[in-house]
ZATI-355426 format. One record per residue (C-alpha): residue number from 1; residue in one letter; x, y negated, z negated. Coordinates in pm, 1 decimal, padded with zeros to 6 digits, always signed. Layout:
BEGIN
   i aa       px       py       pz
 NUM  A        X        Y        Z
...
//
This chain:
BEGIN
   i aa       px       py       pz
   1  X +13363.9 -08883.8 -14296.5
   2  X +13173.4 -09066.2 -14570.4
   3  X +13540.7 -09170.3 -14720.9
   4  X +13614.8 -09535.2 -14878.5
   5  X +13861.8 -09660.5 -14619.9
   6  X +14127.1 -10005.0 -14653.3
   7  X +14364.7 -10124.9 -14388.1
   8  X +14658.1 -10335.0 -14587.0
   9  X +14969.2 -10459.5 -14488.3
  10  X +15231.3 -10507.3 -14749.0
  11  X +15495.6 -10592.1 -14476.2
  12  X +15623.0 -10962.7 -14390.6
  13  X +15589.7 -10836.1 -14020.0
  14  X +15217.9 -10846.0 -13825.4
  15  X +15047.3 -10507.3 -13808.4
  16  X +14829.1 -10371.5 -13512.5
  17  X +14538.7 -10161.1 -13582.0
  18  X +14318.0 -09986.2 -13368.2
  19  X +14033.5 -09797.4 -13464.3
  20  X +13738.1 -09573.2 -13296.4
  21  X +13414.6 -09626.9 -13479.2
  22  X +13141.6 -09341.9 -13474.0
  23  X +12880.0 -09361.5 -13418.1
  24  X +12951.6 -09694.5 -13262.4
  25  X +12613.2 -09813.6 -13431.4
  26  X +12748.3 -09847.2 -13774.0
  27  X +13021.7 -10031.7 -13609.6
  28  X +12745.3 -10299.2 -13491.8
  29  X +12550.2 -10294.7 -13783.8
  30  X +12892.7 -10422.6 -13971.6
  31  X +12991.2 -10709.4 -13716.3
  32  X +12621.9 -10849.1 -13705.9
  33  X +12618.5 -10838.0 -14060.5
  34  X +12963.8 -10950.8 -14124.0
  35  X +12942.9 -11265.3 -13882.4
  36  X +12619.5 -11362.6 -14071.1
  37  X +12745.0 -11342.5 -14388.6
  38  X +13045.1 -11563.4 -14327.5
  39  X +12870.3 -11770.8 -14069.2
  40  X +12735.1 -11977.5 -14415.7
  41  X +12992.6 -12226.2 -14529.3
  42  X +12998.5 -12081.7 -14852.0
  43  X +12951.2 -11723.4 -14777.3
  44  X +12719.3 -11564.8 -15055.1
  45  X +12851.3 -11238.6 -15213.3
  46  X +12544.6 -11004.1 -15234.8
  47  X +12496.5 -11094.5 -14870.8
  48  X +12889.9 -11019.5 -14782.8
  49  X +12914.2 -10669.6 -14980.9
  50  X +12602.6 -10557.7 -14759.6
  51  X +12784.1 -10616.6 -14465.0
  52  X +13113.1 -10396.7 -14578.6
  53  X +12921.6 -10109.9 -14767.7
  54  X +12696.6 -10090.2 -14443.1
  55  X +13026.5 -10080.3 -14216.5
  56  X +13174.1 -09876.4 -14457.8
  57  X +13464.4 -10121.5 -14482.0
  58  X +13603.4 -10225.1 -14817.1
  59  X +13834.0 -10543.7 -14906.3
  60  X +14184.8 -10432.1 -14949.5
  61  X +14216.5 -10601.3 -15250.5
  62  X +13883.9 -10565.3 -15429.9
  63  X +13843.5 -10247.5 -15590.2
  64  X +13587.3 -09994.7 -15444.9
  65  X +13406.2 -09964.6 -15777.0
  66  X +13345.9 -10358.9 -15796.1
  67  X +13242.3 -10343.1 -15424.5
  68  X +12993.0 -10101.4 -15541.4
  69  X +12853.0 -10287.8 -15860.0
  70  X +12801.9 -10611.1 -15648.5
  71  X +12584.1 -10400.9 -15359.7
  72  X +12371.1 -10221.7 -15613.8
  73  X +12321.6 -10596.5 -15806.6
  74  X +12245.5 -10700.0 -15406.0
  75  X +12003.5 -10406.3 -15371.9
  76  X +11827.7 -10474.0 -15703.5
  77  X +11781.9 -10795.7 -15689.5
  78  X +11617.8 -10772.8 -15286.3
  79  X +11926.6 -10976.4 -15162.4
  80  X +12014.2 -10685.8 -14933.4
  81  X +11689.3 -10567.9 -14802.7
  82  X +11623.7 -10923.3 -14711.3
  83  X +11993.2 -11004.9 -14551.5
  84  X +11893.9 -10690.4 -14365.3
  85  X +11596.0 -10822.3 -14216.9
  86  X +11699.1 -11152.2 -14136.3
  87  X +11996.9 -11042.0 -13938.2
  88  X +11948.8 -10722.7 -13790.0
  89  X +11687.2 -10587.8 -13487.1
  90  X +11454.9 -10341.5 -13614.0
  91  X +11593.4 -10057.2 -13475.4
  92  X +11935.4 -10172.8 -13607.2
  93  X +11820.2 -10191.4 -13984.1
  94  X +11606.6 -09833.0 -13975.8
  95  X +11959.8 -09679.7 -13921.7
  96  X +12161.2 -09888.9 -14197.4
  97  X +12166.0 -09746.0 -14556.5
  98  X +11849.8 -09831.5 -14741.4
//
């Protein structure tokens, strides 16, 4: 619980995963975000690293520590606060990581 976790496949051959989230809330929180941030045509990167820290989901290929950098430069700077609001019910964002 609380772990950085990545799903890669280094295989030629298509991979299945399926995964229990819980609570199912942070689960949410992640899609809403994650659908937002790449609904833009050019998705913007402080708005995108909100969406996998607050899912805890990481890019397979992007380490964790740059992951982090980028979401405290997003927190900082008000980026994620503000994605937060914009895209999530109230209820949704009092739960998310602040």
């Amino acid at each position: 619980m609380g772990a950085a976790h990545r799903f890669e496949n280094p295989y030629a051959e298509e991979a299945v995963i399926e995964n229990r989230t819980a609570p199912a809330f942070v689960h949410e929180v992640a899609m809403r975000l994650m659908y937002a941030a790449l609904s833009r045509r050019r998705p913007n990167p402080l708005e995108l690293v909100v969406a996998f820290r607050e899912g805890d989901s990481y890019p397979a290929r992007v380490p964790v520590v740059v992951v982090n950098l980028v979401y405290w430069i997003s927190r900082v700077t008000g980026v994620a606060a503000r994605f937060r609001r914009a895209n999530l019910s109230a209820s949704l964002a009092q739960g998310s990581r602040g």
